[in-house]
DOGU-737074 format. One line per 5 residues: their letters; for each residue x negated, y, z negated of C-alpha. Coordinates in nm, 3 decimals. Each point is the difference from the previous one (the first is absolute). Example, Ala and Ser with C-alpha at 12.3 -4.5 7.8 and 13.67 -1.06 7.14 Angstrom:
<vexnus>
AS = -1.230 -0.450 -0.780 | -0.137 0.344 0.066 $
</vexnus>
This chain:
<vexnus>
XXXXX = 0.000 0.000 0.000 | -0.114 0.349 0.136 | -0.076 0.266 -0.262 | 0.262 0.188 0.124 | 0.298 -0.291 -0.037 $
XXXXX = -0.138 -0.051 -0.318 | 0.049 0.316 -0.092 | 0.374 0.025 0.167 | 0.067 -0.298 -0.193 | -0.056 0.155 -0.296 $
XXXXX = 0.200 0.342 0.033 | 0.297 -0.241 0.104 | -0.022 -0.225 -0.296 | 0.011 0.313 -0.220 | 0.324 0.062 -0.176 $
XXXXX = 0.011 0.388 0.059 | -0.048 -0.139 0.368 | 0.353 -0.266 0.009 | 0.121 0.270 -0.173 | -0.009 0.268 0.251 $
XXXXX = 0.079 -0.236 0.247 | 0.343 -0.111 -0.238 | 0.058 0.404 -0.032 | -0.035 0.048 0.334 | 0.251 -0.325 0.125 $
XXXXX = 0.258 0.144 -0.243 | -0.029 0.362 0.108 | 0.085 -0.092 0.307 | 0.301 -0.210 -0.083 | 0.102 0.366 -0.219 $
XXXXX = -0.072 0.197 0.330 | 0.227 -0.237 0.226 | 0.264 0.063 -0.304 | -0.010 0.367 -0.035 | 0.274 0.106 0.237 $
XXXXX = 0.242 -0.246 -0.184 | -0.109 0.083 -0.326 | 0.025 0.404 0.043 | 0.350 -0.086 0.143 | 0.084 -0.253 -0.281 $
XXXXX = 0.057 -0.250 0.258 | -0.100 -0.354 -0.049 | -0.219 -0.288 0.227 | 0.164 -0.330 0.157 | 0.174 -0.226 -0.287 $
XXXXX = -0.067 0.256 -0.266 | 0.294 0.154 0.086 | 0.148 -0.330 -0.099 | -0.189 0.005 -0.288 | 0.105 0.377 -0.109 $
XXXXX = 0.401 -0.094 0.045 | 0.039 -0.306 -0.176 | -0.240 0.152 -0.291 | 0.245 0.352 -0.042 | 0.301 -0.217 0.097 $
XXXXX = -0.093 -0.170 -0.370 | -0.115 0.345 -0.191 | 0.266 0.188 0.113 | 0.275 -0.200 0.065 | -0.046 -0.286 -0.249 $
XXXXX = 0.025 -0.310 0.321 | -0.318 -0.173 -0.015 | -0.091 -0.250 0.290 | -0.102 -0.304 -0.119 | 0.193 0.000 -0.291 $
XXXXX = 0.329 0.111 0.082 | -0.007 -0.140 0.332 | -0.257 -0.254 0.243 | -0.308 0.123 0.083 | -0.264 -0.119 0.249 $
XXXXX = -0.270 0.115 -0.211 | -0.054 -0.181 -0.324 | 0.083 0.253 -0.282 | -0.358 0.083 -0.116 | 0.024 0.227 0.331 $
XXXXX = 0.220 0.235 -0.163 | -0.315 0.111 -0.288 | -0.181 0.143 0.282 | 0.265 0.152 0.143 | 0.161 0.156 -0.279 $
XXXXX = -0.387 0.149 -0.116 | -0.042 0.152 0.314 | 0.321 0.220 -0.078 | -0.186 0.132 -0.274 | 0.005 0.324 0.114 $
XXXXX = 0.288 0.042 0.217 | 0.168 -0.051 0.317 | -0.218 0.209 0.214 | -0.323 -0.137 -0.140 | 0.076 -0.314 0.093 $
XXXXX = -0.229 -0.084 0.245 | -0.276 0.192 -0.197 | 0.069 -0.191 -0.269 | 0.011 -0.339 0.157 | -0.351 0.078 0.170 $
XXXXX = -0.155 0.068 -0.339 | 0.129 -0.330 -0.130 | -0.156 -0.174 0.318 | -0.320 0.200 -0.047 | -0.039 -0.123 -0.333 $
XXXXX = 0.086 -0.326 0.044 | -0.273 -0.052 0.286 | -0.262 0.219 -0.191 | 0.065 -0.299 -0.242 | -0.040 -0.285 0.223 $
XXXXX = -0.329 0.201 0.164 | -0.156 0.016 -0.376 | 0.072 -0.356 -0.080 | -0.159 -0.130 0.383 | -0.307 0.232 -0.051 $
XXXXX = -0.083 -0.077 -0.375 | 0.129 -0.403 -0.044 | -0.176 -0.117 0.353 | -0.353 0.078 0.034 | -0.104 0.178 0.263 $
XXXXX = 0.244 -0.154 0.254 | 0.280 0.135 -0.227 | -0.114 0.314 0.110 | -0.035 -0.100 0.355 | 0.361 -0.147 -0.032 $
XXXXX = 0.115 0.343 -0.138 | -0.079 0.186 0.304 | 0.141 -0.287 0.210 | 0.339 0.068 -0.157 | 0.020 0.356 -0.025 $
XXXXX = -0.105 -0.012 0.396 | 0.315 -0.280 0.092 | 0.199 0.245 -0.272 | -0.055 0.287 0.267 | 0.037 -0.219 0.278 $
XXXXX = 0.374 -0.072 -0.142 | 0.051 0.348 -0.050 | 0.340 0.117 -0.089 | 0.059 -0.424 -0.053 | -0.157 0.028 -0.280 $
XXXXX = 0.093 0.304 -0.180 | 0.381 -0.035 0.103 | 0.054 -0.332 -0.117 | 0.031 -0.119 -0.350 | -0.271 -0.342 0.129 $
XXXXX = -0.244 0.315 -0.020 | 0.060 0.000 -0.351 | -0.029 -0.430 -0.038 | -0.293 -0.023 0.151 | -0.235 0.154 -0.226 $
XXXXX = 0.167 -0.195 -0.289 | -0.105 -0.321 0.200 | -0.310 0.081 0.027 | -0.070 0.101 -0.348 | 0.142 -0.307 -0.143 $
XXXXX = -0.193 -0.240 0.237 | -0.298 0.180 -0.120 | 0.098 0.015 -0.388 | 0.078 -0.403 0.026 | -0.350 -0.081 -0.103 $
XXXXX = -0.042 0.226 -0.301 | 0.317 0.135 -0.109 | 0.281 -0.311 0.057 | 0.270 0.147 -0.143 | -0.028 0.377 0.170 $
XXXXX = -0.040 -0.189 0.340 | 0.272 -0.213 -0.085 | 0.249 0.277 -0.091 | -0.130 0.206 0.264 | 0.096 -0.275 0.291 $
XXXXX = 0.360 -0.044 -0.213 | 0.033 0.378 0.028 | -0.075 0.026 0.356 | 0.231 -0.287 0.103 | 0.297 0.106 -0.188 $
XXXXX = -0.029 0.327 0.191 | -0.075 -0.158 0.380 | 0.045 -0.394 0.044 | -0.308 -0.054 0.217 | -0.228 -0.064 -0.325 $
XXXXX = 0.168 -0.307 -0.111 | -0.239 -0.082 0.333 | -0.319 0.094 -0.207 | 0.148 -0.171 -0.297 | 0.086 -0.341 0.133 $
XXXXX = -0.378 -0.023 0.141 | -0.118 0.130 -0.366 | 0.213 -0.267 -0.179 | -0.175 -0.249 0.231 | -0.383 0.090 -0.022 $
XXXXX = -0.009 0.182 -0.352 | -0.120 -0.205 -0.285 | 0.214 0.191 -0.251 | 0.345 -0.011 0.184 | 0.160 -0.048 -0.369 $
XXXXX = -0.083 0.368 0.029 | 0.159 0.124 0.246 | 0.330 -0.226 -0.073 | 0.034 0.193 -0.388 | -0.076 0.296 0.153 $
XXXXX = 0.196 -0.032 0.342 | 0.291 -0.109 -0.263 | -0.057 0.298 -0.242 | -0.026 0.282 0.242 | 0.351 -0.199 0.163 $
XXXXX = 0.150 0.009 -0.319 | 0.010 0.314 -0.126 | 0.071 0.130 0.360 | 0.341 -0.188 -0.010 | 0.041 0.110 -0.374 $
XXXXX = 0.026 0.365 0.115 | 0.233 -0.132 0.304 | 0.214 -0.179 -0.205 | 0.019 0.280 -0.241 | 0.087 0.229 0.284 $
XXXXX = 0.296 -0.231 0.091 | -0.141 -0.108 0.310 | -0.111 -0.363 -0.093 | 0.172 -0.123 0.299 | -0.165 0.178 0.254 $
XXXXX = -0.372 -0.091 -0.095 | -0.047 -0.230 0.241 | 0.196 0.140 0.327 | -0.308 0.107 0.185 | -0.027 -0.417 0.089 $
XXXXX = 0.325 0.048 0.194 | 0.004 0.379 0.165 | -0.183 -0.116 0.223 | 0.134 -0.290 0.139 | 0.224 0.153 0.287 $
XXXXX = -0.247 0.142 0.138 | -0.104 -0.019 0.349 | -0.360 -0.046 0.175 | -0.191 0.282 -0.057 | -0.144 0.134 0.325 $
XXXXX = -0.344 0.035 -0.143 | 0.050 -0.345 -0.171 | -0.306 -0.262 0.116 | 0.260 -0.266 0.141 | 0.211 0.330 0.155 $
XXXXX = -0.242 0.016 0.290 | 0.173 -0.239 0.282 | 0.342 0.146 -0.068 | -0.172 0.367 -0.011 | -0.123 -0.099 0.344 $
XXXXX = 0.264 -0.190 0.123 | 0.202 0.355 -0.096 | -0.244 0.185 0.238 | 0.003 -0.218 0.285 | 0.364 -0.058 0.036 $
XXXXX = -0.024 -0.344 0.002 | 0.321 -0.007 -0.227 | 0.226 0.101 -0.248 | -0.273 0.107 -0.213 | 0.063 0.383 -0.118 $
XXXXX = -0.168 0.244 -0.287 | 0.250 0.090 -0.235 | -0.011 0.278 -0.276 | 0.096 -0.115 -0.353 | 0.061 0.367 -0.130 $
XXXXX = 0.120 -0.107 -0.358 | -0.373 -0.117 -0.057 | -0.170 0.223 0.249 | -0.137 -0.313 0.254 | 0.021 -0.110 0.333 $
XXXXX = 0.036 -0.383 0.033 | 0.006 -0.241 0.315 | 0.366 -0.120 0.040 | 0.111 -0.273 0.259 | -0.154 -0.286 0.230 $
XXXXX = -0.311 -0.077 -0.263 | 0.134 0.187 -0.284 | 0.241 -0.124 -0.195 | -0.169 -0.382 -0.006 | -0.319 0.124 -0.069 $
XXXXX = 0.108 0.217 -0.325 | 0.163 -0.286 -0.108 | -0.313 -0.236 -0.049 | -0.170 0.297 -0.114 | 0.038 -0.077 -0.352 $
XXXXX = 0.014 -0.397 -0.047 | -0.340 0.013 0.217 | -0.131 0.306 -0.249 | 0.071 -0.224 -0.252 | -0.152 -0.312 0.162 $
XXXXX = -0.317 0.177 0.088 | -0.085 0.166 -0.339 | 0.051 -0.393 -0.117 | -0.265 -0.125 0.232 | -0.231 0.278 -0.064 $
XXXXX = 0.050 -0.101 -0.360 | -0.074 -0.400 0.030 | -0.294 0.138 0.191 | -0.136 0.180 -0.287 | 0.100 -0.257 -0.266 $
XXXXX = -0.187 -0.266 0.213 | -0.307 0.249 0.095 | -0.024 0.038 -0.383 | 0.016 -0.361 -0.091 | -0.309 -0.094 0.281 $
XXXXX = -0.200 0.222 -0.218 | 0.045 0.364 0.181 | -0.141 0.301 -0.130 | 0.299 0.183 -0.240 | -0.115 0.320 0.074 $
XXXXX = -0.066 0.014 0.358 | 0.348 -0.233 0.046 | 0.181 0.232 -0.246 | -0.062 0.298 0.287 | 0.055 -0.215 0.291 $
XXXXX = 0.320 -0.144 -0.103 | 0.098 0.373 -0.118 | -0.020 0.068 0.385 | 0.085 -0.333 0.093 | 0.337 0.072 -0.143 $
XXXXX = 0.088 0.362 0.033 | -0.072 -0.065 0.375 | 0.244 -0.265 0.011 | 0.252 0.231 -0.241 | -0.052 0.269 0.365 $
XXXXX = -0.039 -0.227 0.285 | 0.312 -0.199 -0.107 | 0.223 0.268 -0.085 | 0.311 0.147 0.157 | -0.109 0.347 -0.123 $
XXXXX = -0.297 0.164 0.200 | -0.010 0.303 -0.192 | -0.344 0.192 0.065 | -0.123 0.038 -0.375 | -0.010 -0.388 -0.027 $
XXXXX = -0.361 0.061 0.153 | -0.107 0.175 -0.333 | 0.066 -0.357 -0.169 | -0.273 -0.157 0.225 | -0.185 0.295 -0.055 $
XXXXX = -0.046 -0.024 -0.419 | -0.089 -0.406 0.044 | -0.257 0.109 0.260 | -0.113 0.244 -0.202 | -0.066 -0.237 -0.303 $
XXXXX = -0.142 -0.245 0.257 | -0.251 0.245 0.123 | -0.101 0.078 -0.391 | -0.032 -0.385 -0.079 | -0.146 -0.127 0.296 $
XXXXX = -0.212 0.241 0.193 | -0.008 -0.069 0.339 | 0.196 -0.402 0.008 | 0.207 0.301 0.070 | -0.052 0.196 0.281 $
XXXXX = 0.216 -0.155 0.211 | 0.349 0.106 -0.181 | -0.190 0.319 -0.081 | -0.035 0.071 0.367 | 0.360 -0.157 0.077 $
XXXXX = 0.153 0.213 -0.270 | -0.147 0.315 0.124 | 0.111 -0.062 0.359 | 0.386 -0.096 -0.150 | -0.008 0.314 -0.207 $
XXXXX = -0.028 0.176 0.317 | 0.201 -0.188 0.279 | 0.289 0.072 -0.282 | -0.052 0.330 -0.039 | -0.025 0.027 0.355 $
XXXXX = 0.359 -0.136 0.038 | 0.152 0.106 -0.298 | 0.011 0.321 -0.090 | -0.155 0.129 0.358 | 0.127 -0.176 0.280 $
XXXXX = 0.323 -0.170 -0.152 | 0.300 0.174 0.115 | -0.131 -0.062 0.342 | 0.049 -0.350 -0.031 | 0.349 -0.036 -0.129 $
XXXXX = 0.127 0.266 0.188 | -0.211 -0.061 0.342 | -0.097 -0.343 -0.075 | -0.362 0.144 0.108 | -0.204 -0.316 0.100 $
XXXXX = -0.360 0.180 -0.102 | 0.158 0.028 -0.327 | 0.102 -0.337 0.000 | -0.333 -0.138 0.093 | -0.155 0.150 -0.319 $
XXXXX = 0.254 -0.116 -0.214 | -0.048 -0.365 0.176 | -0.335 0.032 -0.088 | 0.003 0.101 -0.331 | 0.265 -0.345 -0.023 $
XXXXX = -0.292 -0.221 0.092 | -0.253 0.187 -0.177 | 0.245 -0.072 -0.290 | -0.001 -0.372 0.126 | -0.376 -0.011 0.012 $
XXXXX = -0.058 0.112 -0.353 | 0.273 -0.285 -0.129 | -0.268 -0.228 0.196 | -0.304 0.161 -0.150 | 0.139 -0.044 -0.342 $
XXXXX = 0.118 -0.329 0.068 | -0.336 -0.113 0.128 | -0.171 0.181 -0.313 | 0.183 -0.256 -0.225 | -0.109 -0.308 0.175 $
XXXXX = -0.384 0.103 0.037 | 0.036 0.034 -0.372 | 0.114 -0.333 -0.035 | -0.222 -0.149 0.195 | -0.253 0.162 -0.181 $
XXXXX = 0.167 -0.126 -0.299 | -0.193 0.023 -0.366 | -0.285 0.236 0.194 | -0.057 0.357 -0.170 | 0.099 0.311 0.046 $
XXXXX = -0.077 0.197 0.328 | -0.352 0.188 -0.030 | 0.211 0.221 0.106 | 0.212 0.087 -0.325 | -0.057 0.231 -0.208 $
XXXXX = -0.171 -0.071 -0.361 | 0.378 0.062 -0.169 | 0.159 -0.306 -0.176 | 0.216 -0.230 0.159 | 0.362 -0.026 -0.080 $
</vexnus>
């Protein structure tokens, strides 16, 4: 190494140095916010966010506990903080509560993981940017970060991890992902179980309290009557069978929950495996893991692998295609790039292309292709499908070198933190 990389090295692996470079990410995210924040005008599904949390402080009807909800109910905490200081602020508010959140997850990368932590801390803040208003407009932006910091906490501090991961999934579903691979691969599952169970608990204490004991669990079933997604992975031949002609196929608009969805010829039958072969596949990813462990796999590096192993199965099997479902692969690759160094470059590099082909198509480029059914548009979002489809693989493959390699150490490549 020149004396001049060295030197670069160095000034990057400063902390004044990430963070400038985390000032500077979230500055911009303020700056692309400004003109909606002057006007007290809110971003994407915030505005969701900002109705159902006054509809409860000012007119007493809670979602979620006087009625079904698609978001589990720890959803509402975040959204009910970020009307701390009023209806206008909203959106001010609910940036603040992002930026802390990720300054979080960036300390806990940069100081638990070695010198690849800090690597992987730039790596995220980069696909953060790359997601753009994704990620500060959606309340994943606000899972993620838990994620990570309770995959990194596992080793040292069992119980914060643990109630961190409980937190996150009764907020968005798409931990339980993260979980099942943890209750697989972690030697102290016990752990997570109590704490899961605590943290569950005392959520439906306060539900039940509230009188809405009955509604806990309706985010399992709001979704079910859906249709295919038209970003959705296994939405692509009846997207294209919609731009060719080719037959019934059409894009419709679902304006109760803001989404366009694929209706007719492939449609319908697809949506309706959607679920029974979600189901099947986070199953087999599962068995996978149970038997990779039992041929003597490393728990560490299989802990991270099935993580992505599973959330990619959670997105690529999934009616819903919604955009910020990239940040989930995006906190597992993060932790995978703090763990294991360059075993993972490849989802790094994958990652960082999917960040972009979705930005690309959603927020830029979308209304083109549900209103023109723009084929260039259509080829990036096909892309970003099989991009999405190549990562499953890559994960999938990561679990069976492990096994093969079964009882063998950790990758040189790992950091000198403790396994889980």
């Amino acid at each position: 190494m020149s004396r001049n990389s060295a030197s670069l090295q160095r000034r990057v692996l400063r902390p004044a140095t990430l963070w400038t470079f985390f000032a500077v990410v979230h500055a911009g995210f303020l700056a692309a916010l400004s003109t909606r924040i002057l006007n007290g005008d809110v971003l994407s599904d915030v505005s969701f966010y900002r109705q159902w949390a006054f509809d409860g402080l000012r007119d007493g009807y809670w979602v979620g506990i006087d009625a079904g909800w698609v978001y589990p109910i720890g959803a509402l905490a975040p959204m009910v903080l970020a009307a701390v200081f009023g209806y206008s602020a909203y959106m001010f508010t609910w940036f603040l509560l992002f930026t802390a959140l990720n300054a979080a997850g960036v300390a806990v990368l940069s100081r638990r993981a070695g010198t690849r932590g800090i690597h992987a801390a730039y790596w995220w803040l980069a696909v953060t940017a790359l997601l753009g208003p994704v990620a500060v407009g959606r309340v994943d932006g606000l899972t993620a970060p838990l994620v990570i910091m309770g995959l990194l906490f596992l080793a040292t501090r069992p119980v914060l991890a643990s109630a961190l991961l409980s937190v996150a999934t009764w907020i968005k579903v798409w931990p339980a992902a993260v979980i099942l691979a943890v209750l697989v691969a972690w030697k102290k599952r016990l752990v997570l179980l109590s704490t899961g169970a605590a943290v569950s608990a005392v959520i439906a204490v306060v539900v039940a309290l509230s009188g809405g004991i009955r509604h806990l669990l309706s985010f399992f079933g709001e979704q079910g009557a859906r249709g295919m997604q038209m970003e959705a992975p296994f939405t692509t031949p009846g997207l294209w069978q919609a731009i060719t002609g080719t037959s019934d196929a059409y894009i419709f608009e679902d304006k109760v929950i803001n989404t366009r969805e694929v209706r007719g010829a492939l449609g319908e039958p697809v949506a309706a495996m959607m679920t029974p072969l979600l189901a099947l596949a986070a199953l087999a990813v599962a068995l996978l893991l149970i038997w990779a462990l039992r041929r003597g796999a490393d728990s560490r590096a299989l802990l991270i692998a099935g993580s992505l192993a599973l959330v990619s199965a959670f997105i690529v099997f999934n009616k819903v295609g919604s955009p910020q479902f990239m940040l989930w692969l995006g906190a597992v690759t993060a932790v995978g790039l703090a763990w294991e160094g360059r075993d993972w470059k490849v989802p790094g590099i994958l990652m960082a292309a999917i960040a972009a082909l979705t930005t690309l198509v959603y927020p830029m480029f979308y209304s083109a292709l549900y209103n023109d059914l723009n084929i260039a548009v259509a080829l990036l979002l096909t892309l970003r499908n099989i991009l999405l489809l190549v990562l499953f693989g890559w994960s999938l493959a990561r679990v069976i070198r492990l096994t093969r390699a079964g009882g063998g150490q950790v990758s040189a490549a790992a950091p000198p933190v403790q396994a889980p």
